[in-house]
PDB file of N, CA, C and O in Angstrom:
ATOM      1  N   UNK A   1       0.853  -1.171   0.000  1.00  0.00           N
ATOM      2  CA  UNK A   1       0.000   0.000   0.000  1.00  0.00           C
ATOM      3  C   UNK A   1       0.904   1.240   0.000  1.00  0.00           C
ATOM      4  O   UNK A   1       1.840   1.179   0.797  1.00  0.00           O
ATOM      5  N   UNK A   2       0.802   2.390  -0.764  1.00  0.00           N
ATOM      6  CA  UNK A   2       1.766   3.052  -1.103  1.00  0.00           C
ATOM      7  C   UNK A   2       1.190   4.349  -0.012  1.00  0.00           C
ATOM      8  O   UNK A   2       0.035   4.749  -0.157  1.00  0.00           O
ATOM      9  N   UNK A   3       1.897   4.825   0.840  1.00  0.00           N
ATOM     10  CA  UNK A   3       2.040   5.881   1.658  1.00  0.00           C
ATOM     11  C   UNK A   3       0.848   7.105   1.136  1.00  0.00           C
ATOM     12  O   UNK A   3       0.414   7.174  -0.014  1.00  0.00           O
ATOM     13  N   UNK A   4       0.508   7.904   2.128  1.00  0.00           N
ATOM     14  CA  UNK A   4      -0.372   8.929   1.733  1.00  0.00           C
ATOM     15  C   UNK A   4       0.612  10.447   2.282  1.00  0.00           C
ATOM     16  O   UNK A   4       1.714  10.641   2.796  1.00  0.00           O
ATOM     17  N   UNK A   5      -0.664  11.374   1.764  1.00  0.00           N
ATOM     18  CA  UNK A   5       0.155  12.761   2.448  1.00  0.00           C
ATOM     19  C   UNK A   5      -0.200  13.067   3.836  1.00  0.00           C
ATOM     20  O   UNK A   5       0.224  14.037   4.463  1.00  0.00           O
ATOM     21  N   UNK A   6      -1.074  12.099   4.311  1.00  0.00           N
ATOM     22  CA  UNK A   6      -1.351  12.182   5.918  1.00  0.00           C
ATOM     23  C   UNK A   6      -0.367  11.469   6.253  1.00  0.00           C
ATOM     24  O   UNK A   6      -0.118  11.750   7.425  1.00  0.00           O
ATOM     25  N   UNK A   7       0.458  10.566   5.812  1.00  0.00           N
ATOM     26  CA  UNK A   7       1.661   9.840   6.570  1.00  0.00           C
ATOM     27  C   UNK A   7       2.566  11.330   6.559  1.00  0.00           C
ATOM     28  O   UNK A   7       2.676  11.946   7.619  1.00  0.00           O
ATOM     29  N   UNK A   8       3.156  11.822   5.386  1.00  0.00           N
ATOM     30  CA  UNK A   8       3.667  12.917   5.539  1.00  0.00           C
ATOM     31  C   UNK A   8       3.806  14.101   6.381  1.00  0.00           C
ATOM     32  O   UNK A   8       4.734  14.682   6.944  1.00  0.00           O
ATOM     33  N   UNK A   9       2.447  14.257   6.252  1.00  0.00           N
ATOM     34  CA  UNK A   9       2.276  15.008   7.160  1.00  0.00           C
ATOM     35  C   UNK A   9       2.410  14.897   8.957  1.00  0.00           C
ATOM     36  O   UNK A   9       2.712  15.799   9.739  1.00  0.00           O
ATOM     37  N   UNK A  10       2.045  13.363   9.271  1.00  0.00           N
ATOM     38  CA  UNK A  10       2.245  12.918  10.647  1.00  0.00           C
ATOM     39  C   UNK A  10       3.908  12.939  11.139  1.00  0.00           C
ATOM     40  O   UNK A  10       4.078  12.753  12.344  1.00  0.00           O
ATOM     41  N   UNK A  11       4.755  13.085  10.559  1.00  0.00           N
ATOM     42  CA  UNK A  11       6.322  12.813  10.256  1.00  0.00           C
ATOM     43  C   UNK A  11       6.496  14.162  10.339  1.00  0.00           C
ATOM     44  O   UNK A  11       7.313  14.565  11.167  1.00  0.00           O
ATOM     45  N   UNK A  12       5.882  14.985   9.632  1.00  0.00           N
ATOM     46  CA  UNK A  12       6.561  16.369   9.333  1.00  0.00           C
ATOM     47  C   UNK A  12       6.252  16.980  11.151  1.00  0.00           C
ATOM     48  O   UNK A  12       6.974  17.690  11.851  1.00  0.00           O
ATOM     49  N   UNK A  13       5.426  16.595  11.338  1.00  0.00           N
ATOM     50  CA  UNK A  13       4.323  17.255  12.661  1.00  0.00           C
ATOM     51  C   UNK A  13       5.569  16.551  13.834  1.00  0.00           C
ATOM     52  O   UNK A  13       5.925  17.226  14.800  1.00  0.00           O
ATOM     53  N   UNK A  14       6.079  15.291  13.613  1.00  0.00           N
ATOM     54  CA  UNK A  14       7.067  14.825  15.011  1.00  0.00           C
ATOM     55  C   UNK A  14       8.044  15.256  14.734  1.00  0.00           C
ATOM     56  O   UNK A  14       8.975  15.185  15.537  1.00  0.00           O
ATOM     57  N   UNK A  15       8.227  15.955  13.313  1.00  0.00           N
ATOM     58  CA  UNK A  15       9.918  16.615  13.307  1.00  0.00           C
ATOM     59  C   UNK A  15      10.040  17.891  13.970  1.00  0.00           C
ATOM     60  O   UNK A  15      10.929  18.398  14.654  1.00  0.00           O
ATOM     61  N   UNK A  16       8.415  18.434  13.413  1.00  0.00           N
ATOM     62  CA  UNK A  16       8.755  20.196  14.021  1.00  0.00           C
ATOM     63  C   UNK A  16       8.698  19.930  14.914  1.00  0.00           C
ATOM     64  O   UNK A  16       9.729  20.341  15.445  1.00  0.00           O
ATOM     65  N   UNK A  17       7.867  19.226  15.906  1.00  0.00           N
ATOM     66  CA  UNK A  17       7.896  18.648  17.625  1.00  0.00           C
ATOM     67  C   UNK A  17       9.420  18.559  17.724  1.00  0.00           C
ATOM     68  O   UNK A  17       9.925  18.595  18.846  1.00  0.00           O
ATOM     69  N   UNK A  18       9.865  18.493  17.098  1.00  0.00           N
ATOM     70  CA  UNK A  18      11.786  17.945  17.803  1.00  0.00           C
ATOM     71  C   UNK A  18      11.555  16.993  18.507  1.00  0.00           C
ATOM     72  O   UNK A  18      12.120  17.157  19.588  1.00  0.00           O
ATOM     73  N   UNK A  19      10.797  15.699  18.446  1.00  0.00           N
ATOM     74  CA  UNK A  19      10.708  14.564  19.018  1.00  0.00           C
ATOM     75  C   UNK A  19      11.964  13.796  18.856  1.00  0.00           C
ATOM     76  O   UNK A  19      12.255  13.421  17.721  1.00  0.00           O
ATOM     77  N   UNK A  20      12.873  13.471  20.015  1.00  0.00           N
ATOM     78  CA  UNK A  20      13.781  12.873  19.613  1.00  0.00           C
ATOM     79  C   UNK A  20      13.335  10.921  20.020  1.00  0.00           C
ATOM     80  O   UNK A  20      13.997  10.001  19.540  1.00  0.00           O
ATOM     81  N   UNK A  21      12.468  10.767  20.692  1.00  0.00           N
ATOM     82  CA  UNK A  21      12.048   9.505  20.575  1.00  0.00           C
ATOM     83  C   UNK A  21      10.401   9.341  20.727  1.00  0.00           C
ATOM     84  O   UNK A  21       9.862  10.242  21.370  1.00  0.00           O
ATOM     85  N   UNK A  22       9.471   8.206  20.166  1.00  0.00           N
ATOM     86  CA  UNK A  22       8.186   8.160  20.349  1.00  0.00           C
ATOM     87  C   UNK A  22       8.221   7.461  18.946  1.00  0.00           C
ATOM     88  O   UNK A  22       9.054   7.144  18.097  1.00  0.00           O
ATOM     89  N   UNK A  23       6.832   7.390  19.162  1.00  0.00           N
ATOM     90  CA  UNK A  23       6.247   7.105  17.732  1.00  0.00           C
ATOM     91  C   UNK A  23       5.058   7.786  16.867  1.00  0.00           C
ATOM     92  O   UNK A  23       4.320   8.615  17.399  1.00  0.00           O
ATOM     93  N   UNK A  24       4.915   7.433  15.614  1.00  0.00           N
ATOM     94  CA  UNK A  24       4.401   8.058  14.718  1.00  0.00           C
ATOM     95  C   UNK A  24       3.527   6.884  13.581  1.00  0.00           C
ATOM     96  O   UNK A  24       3.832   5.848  12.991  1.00  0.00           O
ATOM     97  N   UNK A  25       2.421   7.670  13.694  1.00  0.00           N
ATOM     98  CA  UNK A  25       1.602   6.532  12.636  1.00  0.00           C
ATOM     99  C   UNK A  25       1.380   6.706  11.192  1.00  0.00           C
ATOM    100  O   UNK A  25       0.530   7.517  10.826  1.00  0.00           O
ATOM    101  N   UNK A  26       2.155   5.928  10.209  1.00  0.00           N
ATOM    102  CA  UNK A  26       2.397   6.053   9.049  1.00  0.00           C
ATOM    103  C   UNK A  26       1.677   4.753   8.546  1.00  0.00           C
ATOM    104  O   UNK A  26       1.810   3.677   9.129  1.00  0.00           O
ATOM    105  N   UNK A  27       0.825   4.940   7.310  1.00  0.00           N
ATOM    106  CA  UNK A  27       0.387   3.878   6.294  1.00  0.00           C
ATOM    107  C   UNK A  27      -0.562   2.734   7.115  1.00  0.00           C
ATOM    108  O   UNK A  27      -0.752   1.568   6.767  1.00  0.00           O
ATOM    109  N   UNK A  28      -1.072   3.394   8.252  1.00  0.00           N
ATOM    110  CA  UNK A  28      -1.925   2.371   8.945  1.00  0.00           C
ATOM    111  C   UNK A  28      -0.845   1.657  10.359  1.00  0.00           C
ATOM    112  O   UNK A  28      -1.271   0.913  11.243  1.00  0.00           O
ATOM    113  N   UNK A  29      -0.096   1.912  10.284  1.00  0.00           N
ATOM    114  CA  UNK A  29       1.076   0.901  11.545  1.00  0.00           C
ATOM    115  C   UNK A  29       1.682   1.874  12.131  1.00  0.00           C
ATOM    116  O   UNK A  29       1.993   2.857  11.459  1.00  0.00           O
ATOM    117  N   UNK A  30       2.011   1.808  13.635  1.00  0.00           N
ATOM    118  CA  UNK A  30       3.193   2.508  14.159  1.00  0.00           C
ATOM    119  C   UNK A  30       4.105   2.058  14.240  1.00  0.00           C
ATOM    120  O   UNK A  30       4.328   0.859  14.407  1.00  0.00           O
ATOM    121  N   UNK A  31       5.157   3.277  14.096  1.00  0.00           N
ATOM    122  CA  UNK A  31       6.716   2.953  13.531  1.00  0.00           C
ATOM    123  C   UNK A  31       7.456   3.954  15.096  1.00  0.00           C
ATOM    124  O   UNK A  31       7.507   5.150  15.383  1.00  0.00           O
ATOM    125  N   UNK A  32       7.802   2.994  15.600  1.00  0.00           N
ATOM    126  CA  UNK A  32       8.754   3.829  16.779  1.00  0.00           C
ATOM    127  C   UNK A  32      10.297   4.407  16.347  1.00  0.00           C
ATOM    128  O   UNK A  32      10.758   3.736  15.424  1.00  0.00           O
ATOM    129  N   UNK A  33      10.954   5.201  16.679  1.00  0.00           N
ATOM    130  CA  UNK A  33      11.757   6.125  16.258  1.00  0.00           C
ATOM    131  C   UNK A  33      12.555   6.692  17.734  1.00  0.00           C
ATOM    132  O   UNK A  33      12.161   7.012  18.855  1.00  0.00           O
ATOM    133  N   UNK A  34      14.239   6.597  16.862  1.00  0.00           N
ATOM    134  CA  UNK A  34      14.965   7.140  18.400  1.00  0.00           C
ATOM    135  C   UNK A  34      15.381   8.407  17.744  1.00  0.00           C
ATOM    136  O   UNK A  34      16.261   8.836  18.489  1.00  0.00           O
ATOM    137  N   UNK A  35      15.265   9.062  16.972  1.00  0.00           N
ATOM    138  CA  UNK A  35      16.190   9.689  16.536  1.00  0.00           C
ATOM    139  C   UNK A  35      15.506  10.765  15.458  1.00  0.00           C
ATOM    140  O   UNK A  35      15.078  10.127  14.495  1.00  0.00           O
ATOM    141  N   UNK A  36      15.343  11.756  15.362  1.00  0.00           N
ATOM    142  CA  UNK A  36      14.963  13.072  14.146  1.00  0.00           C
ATOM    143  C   UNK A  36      15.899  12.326  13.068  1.00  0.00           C
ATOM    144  O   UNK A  36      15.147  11.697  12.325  1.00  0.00           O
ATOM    145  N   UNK A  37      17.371  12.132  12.655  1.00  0.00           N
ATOM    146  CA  UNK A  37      17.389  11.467  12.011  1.00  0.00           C
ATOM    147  C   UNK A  37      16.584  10.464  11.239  1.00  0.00           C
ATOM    148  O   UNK A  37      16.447  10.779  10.057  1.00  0.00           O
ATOM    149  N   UNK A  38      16.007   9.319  11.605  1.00  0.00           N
ATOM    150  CA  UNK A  38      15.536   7.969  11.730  1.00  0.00           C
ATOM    151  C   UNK A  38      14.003   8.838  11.075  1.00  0.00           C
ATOM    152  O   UNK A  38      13.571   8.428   9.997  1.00  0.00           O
ATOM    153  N   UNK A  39      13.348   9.871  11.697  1.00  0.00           N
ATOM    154  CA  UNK A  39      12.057  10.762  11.083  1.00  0.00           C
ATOM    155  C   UNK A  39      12.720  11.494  10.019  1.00  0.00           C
ATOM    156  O   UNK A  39      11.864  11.628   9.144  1.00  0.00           O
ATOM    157  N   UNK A  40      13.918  12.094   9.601  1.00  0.00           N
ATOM    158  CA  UNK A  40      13.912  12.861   8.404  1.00  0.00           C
ATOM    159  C   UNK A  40      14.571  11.707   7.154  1.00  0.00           C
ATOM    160  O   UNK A  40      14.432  11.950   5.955  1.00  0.00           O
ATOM    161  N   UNK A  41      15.278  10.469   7.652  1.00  0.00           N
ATOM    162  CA  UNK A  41      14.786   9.208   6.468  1.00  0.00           C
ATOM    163  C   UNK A  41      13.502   9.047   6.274  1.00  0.00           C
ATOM    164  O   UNK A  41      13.002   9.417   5.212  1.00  0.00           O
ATOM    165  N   UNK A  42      12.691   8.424   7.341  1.00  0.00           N
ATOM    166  CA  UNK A  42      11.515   7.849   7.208  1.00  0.00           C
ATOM    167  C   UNK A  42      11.010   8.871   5.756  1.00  0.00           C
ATOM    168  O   UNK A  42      10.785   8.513   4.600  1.00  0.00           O
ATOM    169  N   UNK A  43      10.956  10.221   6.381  1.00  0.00           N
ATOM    170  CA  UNK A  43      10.024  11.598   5.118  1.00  0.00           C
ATOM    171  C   UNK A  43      10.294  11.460   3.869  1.00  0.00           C
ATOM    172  O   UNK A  43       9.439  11.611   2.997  1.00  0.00           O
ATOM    173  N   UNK A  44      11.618  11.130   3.612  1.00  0.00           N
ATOM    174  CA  UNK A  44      12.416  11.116   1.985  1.00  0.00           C
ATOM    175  C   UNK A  44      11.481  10.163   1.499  1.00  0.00           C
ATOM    176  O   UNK A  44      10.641  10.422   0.637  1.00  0.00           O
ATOM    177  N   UNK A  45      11.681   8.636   2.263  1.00  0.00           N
ATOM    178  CA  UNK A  45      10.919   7.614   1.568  1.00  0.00           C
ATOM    179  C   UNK A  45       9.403   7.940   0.941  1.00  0.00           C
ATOM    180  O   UNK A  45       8.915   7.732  -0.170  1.00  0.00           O
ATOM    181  N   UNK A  46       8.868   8.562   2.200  1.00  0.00           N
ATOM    182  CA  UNK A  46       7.358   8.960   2.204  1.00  0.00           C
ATOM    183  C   UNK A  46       7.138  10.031   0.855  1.00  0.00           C
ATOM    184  O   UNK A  46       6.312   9.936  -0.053  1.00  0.00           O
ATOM    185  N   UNK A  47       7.969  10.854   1.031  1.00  0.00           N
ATOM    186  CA  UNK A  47       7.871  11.886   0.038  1.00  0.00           C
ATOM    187  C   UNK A  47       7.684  11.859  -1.467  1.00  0.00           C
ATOM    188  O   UNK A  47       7.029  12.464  -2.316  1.00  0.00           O
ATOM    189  N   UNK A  48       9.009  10.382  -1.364  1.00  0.00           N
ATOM    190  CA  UNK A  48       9.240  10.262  -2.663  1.00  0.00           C
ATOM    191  C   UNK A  48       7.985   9.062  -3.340  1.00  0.00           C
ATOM    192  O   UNK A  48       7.821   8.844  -4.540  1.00  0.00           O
ATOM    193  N   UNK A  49       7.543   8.689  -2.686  1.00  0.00           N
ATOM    194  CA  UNK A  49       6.573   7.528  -2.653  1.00  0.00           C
ATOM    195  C   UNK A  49       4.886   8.081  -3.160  1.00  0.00           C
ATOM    196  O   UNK A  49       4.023   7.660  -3.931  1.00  0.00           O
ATOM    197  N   UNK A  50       5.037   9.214  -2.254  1.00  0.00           N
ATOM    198  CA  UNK A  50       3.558  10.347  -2.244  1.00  0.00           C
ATOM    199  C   UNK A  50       3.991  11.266  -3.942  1.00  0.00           C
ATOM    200  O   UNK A  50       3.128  11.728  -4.688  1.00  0.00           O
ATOM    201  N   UNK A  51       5.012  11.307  -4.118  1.00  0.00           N
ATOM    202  CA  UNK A  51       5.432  12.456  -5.546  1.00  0.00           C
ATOM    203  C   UNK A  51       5.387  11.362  -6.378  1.00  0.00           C
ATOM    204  O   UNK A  51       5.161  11.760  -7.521  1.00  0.00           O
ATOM    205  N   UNK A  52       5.531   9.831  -6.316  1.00  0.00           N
ATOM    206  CA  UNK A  52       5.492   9.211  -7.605  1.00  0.00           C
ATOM    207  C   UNK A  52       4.423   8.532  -7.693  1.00  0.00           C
ATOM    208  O   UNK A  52       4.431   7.809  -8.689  1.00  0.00           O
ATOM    209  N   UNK A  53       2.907   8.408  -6.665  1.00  0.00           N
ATOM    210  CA  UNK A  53       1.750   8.093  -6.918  1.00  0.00           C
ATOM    211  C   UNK A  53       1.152   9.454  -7.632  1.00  0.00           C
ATOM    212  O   UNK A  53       0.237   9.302  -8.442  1.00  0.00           O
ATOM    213  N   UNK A  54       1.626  10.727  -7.364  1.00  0.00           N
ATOM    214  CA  UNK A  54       1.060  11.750  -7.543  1.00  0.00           C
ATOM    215  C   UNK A  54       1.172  11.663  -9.336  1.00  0.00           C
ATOM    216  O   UNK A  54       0.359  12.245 -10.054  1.00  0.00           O
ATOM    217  N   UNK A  55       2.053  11.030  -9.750  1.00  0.00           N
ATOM    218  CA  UNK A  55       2.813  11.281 -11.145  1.00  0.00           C
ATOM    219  C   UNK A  55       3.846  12.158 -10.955  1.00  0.00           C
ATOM    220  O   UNK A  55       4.569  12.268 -11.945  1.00  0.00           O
ATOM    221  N   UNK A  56       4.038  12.573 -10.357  1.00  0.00           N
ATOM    222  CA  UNK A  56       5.614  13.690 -10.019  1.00  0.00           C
ATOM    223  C   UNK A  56       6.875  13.506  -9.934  1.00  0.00           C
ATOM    224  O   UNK A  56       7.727  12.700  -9.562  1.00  0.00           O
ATOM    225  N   UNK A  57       6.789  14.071 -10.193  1.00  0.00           N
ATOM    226  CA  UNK A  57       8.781  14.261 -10.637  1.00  0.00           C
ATOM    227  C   UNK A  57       9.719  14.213  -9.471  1.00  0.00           C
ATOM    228  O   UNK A  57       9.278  14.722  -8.441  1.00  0.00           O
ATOM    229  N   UNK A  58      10.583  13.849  -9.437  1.00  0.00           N
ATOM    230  CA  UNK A  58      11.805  13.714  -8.235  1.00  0.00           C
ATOM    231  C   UNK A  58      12.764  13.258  -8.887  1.00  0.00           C
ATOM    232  O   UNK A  58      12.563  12.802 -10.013  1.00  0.00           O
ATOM    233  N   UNK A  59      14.077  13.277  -8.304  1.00  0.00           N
ATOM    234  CA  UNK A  59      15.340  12.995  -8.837  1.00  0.00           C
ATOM    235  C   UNK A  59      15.801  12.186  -8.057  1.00  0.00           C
ATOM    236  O   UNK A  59      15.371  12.350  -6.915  1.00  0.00           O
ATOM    237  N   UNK A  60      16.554  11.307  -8.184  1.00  0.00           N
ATOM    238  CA  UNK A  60      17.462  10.056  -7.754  1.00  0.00           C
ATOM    239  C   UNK A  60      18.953  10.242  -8.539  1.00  0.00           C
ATOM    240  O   UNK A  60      19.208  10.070  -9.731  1.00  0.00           O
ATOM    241  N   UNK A  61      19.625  10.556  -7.700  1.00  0.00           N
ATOM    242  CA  UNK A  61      20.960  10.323  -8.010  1.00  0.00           C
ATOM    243  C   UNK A  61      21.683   8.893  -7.475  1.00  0.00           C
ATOM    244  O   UNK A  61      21.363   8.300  -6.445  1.00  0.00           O
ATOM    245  N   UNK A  62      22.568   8.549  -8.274  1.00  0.00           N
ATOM    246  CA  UNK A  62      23.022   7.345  -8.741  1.00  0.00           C
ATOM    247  C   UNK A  62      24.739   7.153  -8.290  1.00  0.00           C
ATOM    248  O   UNK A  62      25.361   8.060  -8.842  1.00  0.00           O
ATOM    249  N   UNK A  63      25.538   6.390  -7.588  1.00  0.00           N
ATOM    250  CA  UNK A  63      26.810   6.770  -7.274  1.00  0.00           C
ATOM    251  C   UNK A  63      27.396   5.193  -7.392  1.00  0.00           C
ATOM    252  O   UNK A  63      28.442   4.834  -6.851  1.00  0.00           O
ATOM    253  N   UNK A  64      26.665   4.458  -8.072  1.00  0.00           N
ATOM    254  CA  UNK A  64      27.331   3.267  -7.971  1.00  0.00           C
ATOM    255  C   UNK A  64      28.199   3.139  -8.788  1.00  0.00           C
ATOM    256  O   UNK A  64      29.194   2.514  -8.418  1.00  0.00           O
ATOM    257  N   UNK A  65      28.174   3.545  -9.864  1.00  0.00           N
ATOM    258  CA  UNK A  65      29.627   3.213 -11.333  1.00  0.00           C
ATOM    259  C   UNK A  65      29.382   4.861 -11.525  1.00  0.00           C
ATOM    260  O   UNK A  65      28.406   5.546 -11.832  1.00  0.00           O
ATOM    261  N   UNK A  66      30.596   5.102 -11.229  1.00  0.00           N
ATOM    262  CA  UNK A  66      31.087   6.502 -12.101  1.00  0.00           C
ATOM    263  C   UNK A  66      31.639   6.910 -13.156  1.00  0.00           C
ATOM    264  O   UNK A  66      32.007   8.038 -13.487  1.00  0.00           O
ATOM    265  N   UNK A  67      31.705   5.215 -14.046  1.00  0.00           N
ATOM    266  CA  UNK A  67      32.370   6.226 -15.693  1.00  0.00           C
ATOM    267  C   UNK A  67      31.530   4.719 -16.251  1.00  0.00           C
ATOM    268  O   UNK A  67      31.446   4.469 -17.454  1.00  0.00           O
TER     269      UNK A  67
END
């Protein structure tokens, strides 16, 4: 089941909190978290997940073979 913008939004809401531990309910499940780190991964995923159901554009950069 592909993430919504209420997951987004629940993530964005424990970051501005400066929650450095708790949990947060994303995609129907809670996901416990030690770390603002650990919430500003979680968002990328979410983000990028919510911009490519949307049809939207995002960029992925690539670093595995460089020539």
């Amino acid at each position: 089941m592909p993430f919504t913008s209420t997951d987004l939004t629940n993530v964005d809401a424990a970051i501005i909190a400066g929650a450095t531990v708790g949990r947060v309910t994303v995609n129907g499940k809670t996901i416990e978290y030690r770390s603002i780190d650990q919430l500003i991964k979680l968002r990328g995923v979410i983000q990028a997940d919510v911009q490519a159901s949307a049809g939207g554009c995002f960029n992925k950069a690539r670093f595995d073979n460089p020539i």
